[in-house]
Predicted model as a PDB file, atoms N, CA, C, CB and O in Angstrom, pLDDT in the B-factor column:
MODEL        1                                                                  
ATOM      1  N   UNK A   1       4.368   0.062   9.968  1.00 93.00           N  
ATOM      2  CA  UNK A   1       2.934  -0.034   9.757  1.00 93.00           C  
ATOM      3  C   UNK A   1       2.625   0.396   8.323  1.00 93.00           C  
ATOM      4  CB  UNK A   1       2.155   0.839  10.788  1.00 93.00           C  
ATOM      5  O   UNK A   1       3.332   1.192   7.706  1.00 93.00           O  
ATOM      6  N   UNK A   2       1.598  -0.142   7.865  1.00 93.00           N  
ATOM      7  CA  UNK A   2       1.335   0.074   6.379  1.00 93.00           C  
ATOM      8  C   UNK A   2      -0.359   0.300   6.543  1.00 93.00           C  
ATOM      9  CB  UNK A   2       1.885  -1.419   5.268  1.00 93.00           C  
ATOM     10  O   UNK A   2      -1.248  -0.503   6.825  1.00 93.00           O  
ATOM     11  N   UNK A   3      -0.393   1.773   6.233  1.00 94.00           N  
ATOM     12  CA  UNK A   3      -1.840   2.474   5.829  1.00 94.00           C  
ATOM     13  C   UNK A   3      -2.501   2.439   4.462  1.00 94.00           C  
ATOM     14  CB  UNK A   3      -1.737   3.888   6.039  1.00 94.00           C  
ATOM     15  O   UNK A   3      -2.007   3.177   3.610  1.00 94.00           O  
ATOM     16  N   UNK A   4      -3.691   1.587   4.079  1.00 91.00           N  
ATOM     17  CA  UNK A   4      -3.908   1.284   2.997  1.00 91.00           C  
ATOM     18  C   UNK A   4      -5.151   2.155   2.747  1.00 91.00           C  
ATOM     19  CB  UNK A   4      -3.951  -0.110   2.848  1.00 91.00           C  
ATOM     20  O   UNK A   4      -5.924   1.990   3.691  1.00 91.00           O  
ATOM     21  N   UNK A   5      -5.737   3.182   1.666  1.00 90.00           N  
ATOM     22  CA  UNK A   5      -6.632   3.841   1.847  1.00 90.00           C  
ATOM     23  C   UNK A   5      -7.065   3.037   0.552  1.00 90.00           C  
ATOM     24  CB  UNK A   5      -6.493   5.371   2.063  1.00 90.00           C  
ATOM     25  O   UNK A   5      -6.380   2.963  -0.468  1.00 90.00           O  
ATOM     26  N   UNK A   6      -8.120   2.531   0.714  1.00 86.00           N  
ATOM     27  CA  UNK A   6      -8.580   1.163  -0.484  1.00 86.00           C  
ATOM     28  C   UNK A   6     -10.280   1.300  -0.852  1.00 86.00           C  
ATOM     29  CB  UNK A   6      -8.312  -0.775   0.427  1.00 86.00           C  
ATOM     30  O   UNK A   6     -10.973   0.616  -0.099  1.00 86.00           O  
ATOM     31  N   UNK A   7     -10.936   1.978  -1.756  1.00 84.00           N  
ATOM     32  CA  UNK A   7     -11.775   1.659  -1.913  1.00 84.00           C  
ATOM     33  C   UNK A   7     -12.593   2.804  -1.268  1.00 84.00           C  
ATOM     34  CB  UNK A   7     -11.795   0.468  -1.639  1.00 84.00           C  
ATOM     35  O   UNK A   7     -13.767   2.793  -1.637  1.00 84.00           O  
ATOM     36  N   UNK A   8     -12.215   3.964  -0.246  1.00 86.00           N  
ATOM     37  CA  UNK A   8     -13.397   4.929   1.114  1.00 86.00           C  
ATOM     38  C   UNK A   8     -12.625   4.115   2.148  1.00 86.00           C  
ATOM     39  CB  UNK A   8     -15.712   4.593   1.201  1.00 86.00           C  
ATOM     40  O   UNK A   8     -12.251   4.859   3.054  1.00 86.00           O  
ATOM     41  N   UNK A   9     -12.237   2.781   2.337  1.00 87.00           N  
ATOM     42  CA  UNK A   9     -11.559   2.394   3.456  1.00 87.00           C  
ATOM     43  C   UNK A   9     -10.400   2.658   3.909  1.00 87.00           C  
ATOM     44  CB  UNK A   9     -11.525   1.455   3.482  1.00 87.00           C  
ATOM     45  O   UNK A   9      -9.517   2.839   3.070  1.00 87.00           O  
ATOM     46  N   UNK A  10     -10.153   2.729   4.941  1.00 91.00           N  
ATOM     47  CA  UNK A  10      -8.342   2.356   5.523  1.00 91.00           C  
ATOM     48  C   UNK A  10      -8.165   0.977   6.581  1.00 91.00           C  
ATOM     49  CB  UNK A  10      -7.647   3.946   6.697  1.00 91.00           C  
ATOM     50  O   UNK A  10      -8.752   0.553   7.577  1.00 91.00           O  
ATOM     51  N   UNK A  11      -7.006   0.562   5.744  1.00 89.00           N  
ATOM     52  CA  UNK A  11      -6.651  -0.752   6.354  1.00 89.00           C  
ATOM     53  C   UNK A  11      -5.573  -0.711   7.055  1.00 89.00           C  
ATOM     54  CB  UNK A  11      -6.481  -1.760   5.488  1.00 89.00           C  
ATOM     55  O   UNK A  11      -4.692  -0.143   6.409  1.00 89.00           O  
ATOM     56  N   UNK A  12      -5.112  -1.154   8.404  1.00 93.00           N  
ATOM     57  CA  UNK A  12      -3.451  -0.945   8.595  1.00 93.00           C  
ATOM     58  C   UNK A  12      -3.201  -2.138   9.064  1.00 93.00           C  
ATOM     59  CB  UNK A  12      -2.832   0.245   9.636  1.00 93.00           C  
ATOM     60  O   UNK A  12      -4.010  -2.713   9.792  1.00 93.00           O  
ATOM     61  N   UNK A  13      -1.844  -2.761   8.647  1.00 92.00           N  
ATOM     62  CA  UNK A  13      -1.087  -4.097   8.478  1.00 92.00           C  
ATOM     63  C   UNK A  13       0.020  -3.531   8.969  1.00 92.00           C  
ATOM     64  CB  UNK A  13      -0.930  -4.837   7.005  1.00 92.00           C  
ATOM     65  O   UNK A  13       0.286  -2.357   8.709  1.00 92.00           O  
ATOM     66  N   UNK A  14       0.898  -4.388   9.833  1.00 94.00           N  
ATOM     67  CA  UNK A  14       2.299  -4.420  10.058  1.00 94.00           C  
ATOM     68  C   UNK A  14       2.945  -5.100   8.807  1.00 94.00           C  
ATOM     69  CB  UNK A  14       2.633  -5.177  11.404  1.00 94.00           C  
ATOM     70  O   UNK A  14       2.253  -5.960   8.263  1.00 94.00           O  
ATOM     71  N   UNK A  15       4.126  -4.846   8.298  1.00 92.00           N  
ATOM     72  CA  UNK A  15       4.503  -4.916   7.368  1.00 92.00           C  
ATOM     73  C   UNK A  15       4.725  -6.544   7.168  1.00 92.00           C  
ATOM     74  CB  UNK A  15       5.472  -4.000   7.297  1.00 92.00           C  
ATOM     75  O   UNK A  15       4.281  -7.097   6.161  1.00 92.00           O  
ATOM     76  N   UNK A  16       5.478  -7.317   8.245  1.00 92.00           N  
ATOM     77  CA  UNK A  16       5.409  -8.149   8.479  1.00 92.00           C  
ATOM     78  C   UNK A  16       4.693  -9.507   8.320  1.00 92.00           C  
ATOM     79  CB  UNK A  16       5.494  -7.783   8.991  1.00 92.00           C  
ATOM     80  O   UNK A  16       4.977 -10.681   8.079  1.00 92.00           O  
ATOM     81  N   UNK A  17       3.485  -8.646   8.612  1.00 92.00           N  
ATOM     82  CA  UNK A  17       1.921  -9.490   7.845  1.00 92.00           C  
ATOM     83  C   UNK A  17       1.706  -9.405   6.416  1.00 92.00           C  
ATOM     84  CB  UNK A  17       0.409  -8.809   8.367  1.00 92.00           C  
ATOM     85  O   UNK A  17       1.264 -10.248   5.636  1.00 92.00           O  
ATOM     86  N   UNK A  18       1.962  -8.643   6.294  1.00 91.00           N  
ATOM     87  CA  UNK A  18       2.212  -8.527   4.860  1.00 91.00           C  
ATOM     88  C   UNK A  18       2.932  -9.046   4.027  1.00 91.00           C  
ATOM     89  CB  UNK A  18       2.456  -7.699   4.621  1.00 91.00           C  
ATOM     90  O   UNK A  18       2.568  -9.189   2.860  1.00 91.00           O  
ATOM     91  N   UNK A  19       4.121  -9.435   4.486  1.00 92.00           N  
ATOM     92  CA  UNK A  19       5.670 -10.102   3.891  1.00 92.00           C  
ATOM     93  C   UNK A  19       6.180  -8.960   3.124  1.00 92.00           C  
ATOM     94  CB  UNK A  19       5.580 -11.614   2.739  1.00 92.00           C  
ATOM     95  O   UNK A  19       6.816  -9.333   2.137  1.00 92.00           O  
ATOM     96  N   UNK A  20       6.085  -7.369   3.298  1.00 93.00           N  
ATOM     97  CA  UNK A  20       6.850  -6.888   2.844  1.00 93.00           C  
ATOM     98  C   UNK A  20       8.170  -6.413   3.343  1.00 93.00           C  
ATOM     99  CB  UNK A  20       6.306  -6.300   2.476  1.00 93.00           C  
ATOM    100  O   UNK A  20       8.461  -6.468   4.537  1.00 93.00           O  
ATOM    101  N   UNK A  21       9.018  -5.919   2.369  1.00 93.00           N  
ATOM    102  CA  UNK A  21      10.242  -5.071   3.085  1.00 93.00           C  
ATOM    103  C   UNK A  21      10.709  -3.661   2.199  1.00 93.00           C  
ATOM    104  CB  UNK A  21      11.710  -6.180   3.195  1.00 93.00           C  
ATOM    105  O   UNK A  21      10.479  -3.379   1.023  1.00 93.00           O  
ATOM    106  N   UNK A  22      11.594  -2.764   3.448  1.00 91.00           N  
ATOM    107  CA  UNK A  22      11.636  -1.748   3.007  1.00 91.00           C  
ATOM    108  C   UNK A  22      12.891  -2.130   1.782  1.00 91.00           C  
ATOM    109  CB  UNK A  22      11.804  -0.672   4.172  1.00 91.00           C  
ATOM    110  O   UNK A  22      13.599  -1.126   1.719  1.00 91.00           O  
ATOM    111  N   UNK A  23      13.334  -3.037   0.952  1.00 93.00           N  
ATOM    112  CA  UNK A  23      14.254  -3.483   0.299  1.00 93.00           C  
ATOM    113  C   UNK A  23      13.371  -3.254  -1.465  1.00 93.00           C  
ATOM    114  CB  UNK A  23      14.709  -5.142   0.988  1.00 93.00           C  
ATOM    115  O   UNK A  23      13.857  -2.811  -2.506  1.00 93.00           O  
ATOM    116  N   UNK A  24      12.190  -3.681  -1.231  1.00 94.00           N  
ATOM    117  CA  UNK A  24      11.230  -3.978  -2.387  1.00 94.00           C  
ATOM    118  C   UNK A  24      10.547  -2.835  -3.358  1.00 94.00           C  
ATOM    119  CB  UNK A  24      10.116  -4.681  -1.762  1.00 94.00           C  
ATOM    120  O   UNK A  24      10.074  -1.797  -2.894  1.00 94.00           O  
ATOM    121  N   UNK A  25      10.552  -3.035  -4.247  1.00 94.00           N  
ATOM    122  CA  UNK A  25      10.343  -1.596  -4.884  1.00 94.00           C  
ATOM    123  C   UNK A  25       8.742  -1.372  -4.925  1.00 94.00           C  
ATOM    124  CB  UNK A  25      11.040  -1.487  -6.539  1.00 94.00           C  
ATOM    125  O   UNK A  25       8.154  -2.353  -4.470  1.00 94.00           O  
ATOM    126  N   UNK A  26       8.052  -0.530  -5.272  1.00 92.00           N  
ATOM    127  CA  UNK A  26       6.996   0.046  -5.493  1.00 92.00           C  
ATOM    128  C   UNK A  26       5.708  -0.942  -5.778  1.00 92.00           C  
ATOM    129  CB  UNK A  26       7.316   0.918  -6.506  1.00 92.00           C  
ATOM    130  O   UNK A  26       4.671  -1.189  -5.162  1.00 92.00           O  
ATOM    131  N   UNK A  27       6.228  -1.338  -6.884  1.00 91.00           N  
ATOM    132  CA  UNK A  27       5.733  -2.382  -7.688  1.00 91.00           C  
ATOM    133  C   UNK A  27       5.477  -3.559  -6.991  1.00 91.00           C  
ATOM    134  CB  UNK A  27       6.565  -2.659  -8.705  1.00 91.00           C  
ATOM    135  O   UNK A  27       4.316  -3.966  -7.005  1.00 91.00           O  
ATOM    136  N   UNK A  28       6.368  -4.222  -6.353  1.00 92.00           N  
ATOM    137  CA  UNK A  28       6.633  -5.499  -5.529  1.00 92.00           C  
ATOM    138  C   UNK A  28       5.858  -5.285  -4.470  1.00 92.00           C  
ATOM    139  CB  UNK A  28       8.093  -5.805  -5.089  1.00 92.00           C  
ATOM    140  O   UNK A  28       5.161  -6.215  -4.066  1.00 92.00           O  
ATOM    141  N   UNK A  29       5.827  -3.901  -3.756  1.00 92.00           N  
ATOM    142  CA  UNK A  29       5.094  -4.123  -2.772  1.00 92.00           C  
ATOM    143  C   UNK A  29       3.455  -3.867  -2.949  1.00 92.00           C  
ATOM    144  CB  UNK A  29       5.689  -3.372  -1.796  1.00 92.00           C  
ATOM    145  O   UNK A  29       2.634  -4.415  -2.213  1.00 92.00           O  
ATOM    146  N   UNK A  30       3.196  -3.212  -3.727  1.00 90.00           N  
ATOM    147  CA  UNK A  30       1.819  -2.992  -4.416  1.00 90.00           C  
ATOM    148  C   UNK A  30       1.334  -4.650  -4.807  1.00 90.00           C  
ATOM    149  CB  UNK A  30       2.015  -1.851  -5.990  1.00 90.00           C  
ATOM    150  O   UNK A  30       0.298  -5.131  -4.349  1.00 90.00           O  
ATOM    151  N   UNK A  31       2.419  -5.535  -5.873  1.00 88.00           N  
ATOM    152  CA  UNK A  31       1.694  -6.679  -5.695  1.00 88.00           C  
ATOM    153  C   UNK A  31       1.428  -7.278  -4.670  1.00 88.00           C  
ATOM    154  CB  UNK A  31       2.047  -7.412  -6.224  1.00 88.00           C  
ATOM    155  O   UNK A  31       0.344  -7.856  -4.591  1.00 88.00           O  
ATOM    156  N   UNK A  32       2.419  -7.306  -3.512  1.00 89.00           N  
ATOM    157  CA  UNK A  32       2.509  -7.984  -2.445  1.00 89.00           C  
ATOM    158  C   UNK A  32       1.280  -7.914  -1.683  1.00 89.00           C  
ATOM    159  CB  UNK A  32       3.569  -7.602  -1.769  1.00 89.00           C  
ATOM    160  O   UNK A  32       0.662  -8.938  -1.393  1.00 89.00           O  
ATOM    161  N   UNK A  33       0.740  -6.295  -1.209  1.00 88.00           N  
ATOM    162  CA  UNK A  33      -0.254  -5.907  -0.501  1.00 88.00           C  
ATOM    163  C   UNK A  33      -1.583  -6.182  -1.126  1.00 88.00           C  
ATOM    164  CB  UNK A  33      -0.073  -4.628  -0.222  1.00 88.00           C  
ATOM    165  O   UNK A  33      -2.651  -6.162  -0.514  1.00 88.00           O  
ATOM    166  N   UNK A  34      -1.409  -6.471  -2.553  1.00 86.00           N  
ATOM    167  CA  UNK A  34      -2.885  -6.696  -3.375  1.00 86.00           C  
ATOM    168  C   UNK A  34      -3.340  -7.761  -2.784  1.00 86.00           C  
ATOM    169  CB  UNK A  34      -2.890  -6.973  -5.017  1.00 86.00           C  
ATOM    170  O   UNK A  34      -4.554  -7.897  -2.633  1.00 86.00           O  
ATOM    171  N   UNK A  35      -2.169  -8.995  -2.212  1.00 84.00           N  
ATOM    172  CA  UNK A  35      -3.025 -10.713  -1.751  1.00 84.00           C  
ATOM    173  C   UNK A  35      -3.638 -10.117  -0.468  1.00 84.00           C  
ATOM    174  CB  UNK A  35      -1.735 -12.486  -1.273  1.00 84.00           C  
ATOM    175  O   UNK A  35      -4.359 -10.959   0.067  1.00 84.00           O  
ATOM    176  N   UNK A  36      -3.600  -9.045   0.154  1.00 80.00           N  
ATOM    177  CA  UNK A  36      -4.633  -9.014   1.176  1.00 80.00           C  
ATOM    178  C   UNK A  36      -5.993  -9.275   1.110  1.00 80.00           C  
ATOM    179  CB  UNK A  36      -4.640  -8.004   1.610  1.00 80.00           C  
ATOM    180  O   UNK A  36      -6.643  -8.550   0.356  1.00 80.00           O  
ATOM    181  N   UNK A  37      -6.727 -10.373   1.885  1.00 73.00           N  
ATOM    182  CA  UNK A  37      -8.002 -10.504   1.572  1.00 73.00           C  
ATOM    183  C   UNK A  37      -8.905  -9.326   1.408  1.00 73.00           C  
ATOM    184  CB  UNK A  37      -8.465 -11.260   2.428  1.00 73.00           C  
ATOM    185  O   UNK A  37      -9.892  -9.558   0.709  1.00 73.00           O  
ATOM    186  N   UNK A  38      -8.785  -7.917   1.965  1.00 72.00           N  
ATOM    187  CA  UNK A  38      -9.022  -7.000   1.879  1.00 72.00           C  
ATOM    188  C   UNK A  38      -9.343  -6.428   0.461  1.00 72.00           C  
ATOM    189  CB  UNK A  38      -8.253  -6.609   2.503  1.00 72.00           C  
ATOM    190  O   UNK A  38     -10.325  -5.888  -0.050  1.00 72.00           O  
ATOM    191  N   UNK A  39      -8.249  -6.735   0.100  1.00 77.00           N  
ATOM    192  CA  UNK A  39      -7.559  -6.254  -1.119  1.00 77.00           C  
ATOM    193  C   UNK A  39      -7.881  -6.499  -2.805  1.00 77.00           C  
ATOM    194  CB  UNK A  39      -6.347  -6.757  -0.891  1.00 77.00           C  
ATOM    195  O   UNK A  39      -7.417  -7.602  -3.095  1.00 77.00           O  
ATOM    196  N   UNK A  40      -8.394  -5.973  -3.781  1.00 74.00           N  
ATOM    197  CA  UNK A  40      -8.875  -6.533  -4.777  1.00 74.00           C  
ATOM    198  C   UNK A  40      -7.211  -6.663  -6.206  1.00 74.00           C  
ATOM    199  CB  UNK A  40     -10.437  -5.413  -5.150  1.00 74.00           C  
ATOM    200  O   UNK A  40      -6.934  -5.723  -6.950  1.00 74.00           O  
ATOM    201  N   UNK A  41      -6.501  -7.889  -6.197  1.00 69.00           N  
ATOM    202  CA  UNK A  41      -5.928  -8.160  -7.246  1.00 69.00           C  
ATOM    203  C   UNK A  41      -5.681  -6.713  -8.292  1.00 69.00           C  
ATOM    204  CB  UNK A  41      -6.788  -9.295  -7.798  1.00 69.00           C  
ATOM    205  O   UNK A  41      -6.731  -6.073  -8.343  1.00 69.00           O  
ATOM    206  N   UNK A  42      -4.935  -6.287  -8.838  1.00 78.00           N  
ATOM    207  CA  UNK A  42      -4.495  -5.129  -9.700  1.00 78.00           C  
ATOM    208  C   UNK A  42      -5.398  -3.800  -9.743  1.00 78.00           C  
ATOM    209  CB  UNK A  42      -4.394  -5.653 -11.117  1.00 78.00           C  
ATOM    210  O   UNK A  42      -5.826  -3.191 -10.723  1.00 78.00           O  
ATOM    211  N   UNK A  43      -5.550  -3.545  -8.376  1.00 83.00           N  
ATOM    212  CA  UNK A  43      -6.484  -2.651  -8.260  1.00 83.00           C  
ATOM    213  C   UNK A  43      -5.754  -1.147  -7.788  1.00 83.00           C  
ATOM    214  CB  UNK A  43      -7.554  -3.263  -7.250  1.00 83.00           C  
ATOM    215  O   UNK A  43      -6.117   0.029  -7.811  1.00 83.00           O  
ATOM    216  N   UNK A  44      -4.158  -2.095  -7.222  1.00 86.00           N  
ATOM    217  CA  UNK A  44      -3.479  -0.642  -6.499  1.00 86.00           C  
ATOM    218  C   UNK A  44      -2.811  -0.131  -7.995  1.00 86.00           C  
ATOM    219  CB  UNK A  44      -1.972  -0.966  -4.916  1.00 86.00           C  
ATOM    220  O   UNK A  44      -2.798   1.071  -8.256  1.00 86.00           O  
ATOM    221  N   UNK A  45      -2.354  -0.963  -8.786  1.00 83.00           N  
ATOM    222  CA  UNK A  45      -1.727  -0.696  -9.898  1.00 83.00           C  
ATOM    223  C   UNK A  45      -1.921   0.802  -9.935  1.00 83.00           C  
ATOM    224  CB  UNK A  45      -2.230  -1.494 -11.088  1.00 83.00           C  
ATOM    225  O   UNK A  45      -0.754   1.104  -9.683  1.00 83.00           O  
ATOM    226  N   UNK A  46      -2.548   1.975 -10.066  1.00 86.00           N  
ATOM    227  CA  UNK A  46      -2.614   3.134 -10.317  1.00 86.00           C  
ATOM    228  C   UNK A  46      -1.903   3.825  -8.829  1.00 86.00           C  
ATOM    229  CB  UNK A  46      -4.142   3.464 -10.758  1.00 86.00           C  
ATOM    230  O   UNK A  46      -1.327   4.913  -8.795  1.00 86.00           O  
ATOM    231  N   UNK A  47      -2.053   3.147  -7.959  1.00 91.00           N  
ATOM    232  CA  UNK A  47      -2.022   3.729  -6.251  1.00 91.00           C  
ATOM    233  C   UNK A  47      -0.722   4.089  -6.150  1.00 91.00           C  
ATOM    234  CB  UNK A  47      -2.382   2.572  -4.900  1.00 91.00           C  
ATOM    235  O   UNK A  47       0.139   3.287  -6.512  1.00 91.00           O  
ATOM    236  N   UNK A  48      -0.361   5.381  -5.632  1.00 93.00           N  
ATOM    237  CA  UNK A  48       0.812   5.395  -4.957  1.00 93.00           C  
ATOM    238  C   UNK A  48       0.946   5.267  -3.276  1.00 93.00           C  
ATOM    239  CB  UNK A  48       1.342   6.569  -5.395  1.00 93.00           C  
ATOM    240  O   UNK A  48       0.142   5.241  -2.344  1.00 93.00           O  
ATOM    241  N   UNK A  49       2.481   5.201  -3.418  1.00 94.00           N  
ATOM    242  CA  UNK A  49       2.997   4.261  -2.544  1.00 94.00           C  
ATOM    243  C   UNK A  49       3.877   5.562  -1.559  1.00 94.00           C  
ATOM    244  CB  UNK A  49       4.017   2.871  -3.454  1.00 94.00           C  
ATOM    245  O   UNK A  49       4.930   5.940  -2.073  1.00 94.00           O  
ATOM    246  N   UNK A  50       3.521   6.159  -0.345  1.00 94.00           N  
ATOM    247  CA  UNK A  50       4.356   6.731  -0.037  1.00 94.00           C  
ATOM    248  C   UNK A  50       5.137   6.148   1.201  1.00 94.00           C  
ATOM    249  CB  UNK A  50       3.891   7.834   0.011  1.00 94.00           C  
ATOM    250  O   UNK A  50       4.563   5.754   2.217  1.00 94.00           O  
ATOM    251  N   UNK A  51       6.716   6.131   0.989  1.00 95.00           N  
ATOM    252  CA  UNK A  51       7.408   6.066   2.298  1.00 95.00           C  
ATOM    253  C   UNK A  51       7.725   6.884   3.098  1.00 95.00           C  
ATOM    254  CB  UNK A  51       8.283   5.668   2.267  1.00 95.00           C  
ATOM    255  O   UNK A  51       8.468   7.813   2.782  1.00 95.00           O  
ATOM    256  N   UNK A  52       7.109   6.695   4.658  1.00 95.00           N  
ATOM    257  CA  UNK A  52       7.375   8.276   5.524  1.00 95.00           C  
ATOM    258  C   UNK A  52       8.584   7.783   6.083  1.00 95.00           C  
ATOM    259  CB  UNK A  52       6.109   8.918   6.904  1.00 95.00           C  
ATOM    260  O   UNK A  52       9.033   6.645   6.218  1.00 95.00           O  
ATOM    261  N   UNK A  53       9.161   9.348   6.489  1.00 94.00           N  
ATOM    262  CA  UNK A  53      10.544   9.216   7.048  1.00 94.00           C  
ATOM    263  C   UNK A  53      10.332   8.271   8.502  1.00 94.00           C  
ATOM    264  CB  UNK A  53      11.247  10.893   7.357  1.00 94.00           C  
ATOM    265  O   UNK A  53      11.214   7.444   8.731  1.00 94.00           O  
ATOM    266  N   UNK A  54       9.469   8.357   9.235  1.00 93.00           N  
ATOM    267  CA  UNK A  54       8.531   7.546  10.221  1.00 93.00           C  
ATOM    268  C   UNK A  54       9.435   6.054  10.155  1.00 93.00           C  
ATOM    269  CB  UNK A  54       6.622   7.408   9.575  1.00 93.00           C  
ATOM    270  O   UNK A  54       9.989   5.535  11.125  1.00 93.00           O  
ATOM    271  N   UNK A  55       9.423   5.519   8.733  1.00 91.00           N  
ATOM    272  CA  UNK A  55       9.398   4.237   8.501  1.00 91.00           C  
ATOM    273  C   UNK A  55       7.906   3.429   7.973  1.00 91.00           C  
ATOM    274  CB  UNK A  55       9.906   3.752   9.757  1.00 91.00           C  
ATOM    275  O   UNK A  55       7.798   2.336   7.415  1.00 91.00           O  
ATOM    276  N   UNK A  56       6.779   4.460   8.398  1.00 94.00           N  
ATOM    277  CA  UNK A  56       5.781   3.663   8.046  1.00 94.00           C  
ATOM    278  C   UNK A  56       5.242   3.793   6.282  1.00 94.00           C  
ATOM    279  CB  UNK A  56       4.659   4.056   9.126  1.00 94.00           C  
ATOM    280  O   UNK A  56       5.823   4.550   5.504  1.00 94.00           O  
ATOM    281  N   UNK A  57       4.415   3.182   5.992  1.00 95.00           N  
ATOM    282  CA  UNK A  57       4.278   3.129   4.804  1.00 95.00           C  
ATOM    283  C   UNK A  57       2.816   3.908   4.480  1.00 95.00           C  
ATOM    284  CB  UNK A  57       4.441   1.692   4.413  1.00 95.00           C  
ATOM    285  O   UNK A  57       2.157   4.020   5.514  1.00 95.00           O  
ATOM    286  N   UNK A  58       2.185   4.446   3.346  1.00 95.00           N  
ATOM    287  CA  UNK A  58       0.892   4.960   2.864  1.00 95.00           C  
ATOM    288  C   UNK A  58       0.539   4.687   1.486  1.00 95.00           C  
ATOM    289  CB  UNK A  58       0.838   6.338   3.025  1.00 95.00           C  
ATOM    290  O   UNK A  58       0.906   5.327   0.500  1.00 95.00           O  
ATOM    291  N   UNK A  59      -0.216   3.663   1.522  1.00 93.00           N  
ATOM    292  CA  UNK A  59      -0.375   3.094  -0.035  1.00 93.00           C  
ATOM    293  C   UNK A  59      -2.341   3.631  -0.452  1.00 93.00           C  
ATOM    294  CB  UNK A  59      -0.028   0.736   0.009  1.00 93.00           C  
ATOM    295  O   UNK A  59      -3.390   3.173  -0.001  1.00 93.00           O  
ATOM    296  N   UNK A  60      -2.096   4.677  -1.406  1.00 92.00           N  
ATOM    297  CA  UNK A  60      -3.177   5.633  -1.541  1.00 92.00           C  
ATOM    298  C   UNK A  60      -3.397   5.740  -3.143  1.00 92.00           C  
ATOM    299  CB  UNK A  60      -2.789   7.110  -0.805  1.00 92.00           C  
ATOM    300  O   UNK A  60      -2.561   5.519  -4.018  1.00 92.00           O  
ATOM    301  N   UNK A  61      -5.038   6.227  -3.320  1.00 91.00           N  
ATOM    302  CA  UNK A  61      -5.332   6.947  -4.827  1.00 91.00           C  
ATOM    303  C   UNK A  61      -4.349   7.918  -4.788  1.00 91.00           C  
ATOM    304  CB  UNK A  61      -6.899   7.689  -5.126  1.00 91.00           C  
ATOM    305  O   UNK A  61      -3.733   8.268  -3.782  1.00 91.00           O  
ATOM    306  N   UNK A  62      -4.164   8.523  -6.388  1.00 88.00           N  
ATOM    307  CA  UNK A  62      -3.127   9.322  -6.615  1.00 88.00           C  
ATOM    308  C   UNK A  62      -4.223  10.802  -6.670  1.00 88.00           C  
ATOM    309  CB  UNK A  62      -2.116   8.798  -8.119  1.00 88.00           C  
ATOM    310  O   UNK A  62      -5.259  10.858  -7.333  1.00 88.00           O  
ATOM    311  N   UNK A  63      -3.673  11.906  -5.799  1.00 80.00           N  
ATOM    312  CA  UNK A  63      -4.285  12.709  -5.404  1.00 80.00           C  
ATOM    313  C   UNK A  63      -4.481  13.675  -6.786  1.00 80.00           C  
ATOM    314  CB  UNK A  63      -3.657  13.182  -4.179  1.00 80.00           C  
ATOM    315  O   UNK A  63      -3.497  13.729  -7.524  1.00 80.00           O  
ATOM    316  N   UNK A  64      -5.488  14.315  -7.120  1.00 77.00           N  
ATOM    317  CA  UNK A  64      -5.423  15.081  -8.454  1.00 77.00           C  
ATOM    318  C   UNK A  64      -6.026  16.637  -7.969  1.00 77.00           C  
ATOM    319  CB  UNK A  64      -6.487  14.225  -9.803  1.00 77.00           C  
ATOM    320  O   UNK A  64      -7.215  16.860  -7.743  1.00 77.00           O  
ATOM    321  N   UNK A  65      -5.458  17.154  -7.917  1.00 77.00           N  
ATOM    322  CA  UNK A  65      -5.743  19.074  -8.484  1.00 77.00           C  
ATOM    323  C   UNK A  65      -6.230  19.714  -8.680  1.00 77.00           C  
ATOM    324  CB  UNK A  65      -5.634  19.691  -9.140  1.00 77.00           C  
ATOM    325  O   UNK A  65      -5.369  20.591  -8.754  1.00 77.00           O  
ATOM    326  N   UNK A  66      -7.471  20.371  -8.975  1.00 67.00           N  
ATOM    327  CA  UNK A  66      -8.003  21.328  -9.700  1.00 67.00           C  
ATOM    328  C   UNK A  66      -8.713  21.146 -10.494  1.00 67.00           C  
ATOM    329  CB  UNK A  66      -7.402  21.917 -10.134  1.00 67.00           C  
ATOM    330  O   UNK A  66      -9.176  22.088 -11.137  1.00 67.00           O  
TER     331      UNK A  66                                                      
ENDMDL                                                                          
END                                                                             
C-alpha cells in the first residue's frame, strides 16, 4: 500500500495501481506516483519517500524542526 500525504490530503493506492515496484528508486517512484490524477506533476520532487519494514510505502512533506 502506498500512503500519499499530498497537499492536507492522504491518498492510498496499492502499488500495483500505481505501476510501481519495490525495485525503483526514489526518484522513479515519485515520478511514477506524480501521474496520479490526484496528483500534481513535480510537486513530490521535494517529498520524501519512506519505505516501512511493513512493505508499505509513505510518500510525505519533508518534516522540519524547530
Amino acid at each position: 500500500m502506498v500512503h500519499i500525504r499530498f497537499e492536507g490530503r492522504s491518498l492510498d493506492s496499492p502499488e500495483t495501481q500505481l505501476r510501481i515496484t519495490t525495485s525503483m528508486s526514489d526518484m522513479a517512484v515519485k515520478e511514477q506516483v506524480s501521474r496520479h490524477p490526484d496528483v500534481n506533476a513535480n510537486r513530490l520532487s521535494a517529498y520524501v519517500l519512506d519505505r516501512r519494514p511493513s512493505g508499505d510505502w509513505i510518500i510525505r512533506p519533508e518534516a522540519i524542526y524547530g
